[in-house]
Every structure is written in structure tokens, then in C-alpha cells.
C-alpha positions, 0 to 999 in steps of 0.5 A: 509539485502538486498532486495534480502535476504529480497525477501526471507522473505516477504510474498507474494501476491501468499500466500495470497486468491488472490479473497479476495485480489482484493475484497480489492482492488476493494472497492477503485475502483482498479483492480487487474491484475496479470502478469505470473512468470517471465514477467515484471510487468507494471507500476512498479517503482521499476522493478519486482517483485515490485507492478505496477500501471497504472491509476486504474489498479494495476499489481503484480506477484504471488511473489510480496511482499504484503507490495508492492501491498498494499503500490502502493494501498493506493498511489492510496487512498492517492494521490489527484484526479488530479494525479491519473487521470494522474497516470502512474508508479510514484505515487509521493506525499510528505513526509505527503502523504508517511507516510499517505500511510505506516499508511494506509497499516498496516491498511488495512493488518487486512483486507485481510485473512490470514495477519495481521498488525504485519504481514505488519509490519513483512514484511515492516521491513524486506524489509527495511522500515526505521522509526525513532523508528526503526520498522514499529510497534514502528512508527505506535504504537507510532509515526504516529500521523502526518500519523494518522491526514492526514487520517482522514483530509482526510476522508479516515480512521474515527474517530476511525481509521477505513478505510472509503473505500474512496479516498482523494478527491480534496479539491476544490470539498468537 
């Protein structure tokens, strides 16, 4: 399936309570902006309707894929301090920080009413997110110790793999 035929299959942000959303987003020190139907979204790597992000500042459209909101919101969580100081448009990161970042998400989508985990998941395969297991449930259930260990090392999900509302902090400094 293409991303345009997946387009049609995701869950967008336009379904979802946009306050409770933002309120999720706000905890990591992130602002929503949103961006009328149709106009480019700053910030975005991928081009409309991917999620965009400039500095603390996350822009979407009503038909931005949530998977997509999330996903540049936990780059954001993820990324040392240094590079999000400098962010504009190309979060970056390595392969550990990529995983840690797809973990992240699945775990934040129990936070947001009306979407789930097995919803992100849903989506995420959908889309076209590739795993070795073959879905985004089988690697998060199965297959992201590695994701798991970086989050923790990190501070930014606890003991028992709950969000601690933190963002990785520069090493030099903790």
C-alpha cells in the first residue's frame, strides 16, 4: 500500500480532541500550531500533511496523521538538548534514538482520548513503518528492549515504562 492509499486509513489528528492533544504536547514543553487545510505545514520534512517541527513549536493540519504529530514530538523528547536548541525541520538522531522514538510513541498514544496503542500501532503499519517482526505491535511487544533501555537510561519513561514527562537531558549536566 502506498502512503497515498494508507493516507486513507490513518487516524488523523482532526479526529482526535485537539485540546487534549496539545495538553499532551504541552507536558514536554511543545505548542501546537495548527495550519488551515490545504497550506503548507512549517517545519515539515516530509511535505504535507507530515507533522512539522521548528524549535519547541510542532505544526500540523486537521489531516496530519497522529502517528506523524507524535513521532516529531518524541524526536523532540528524544534528541539531546543541543540539537533541539538548533531544530528546524530535521530532527535527526541515530538508529538507537529512532527506535526510542517509535517506542515513545506507542506509548504516549494511551495518553491522548479516543486513540490507543493498538491504535498507533494500527496506523503505523498502515503507513509503512517497517519492523523486523513485521508489525509495530510484534517489535514493541517482543523486540524493543534495546528502544526500551535507551528510554529509561534517559530518564524519560521510568521503571515500569511509564512516561516521566521529561526530556533527555544533556549528559554533561545531570
Amino acid at each position: 500500500m502506498s502512503q497515498a492509499d494508507a493516507g486513507d486509513c490513518v487516524t488523523r489528528i482532526g479526529a482526535l480532541d485537539r485540546g487534549a492533544l496539545a495538553g499532551l504536547l504541552a507536558r514536554y514543553g511543545l505548542a501546537l500550531e495548527t495550519v488551515d487545510h490545504g497550506a503548507a505545514i512549517p517545519g515539515s520534512y516530509w511535505g504535507a500533511p507530515e507533522a512539522g517541527l521548528l524549535g519547541a513549536r510542532l505544526y500540523a493540519r486537521d489531516d496530519t496523521p497522529v502517528h506523524s504529530v507524535m513521532h516529531e514530538a518524541c524526536h523532540y523528547v528524544c534528541m539531546t538538548p543541543e540539537r533541539r536548541r538548533a531544530l528546524d525541520t530535521d530532527a535527526g538522531g541515530d538508529y538507537g534514538e529512532e527506535n526510542a522514538v517509535c517506542y515513545l510513541q506507542i506509548v504516549l498514544a494511551d495518553f491522548l482520548p479516543g486513540y490507543s496503542r493498538a491504535a498507533m500501532c494500527a496506523d503505523m503499519d498502515r503507513w509503512g513503518y517497517t519492523f523486523r517482526l513485521g508489525s509495530a505491535r510484534a517489535w514493541f511487544e517482543r523486540d524493543a528492549t534495546d528502544a526500551l533501555e535507551f528510554l529509561r537510561a534517559e530518564r524519560i519513561l521510568d521503571g515500569h515504562a511509564a512516561p516521566t514527562w521529561r526530556l533527555r537531558e544533556d549528559v554533561s549536566a545531570a
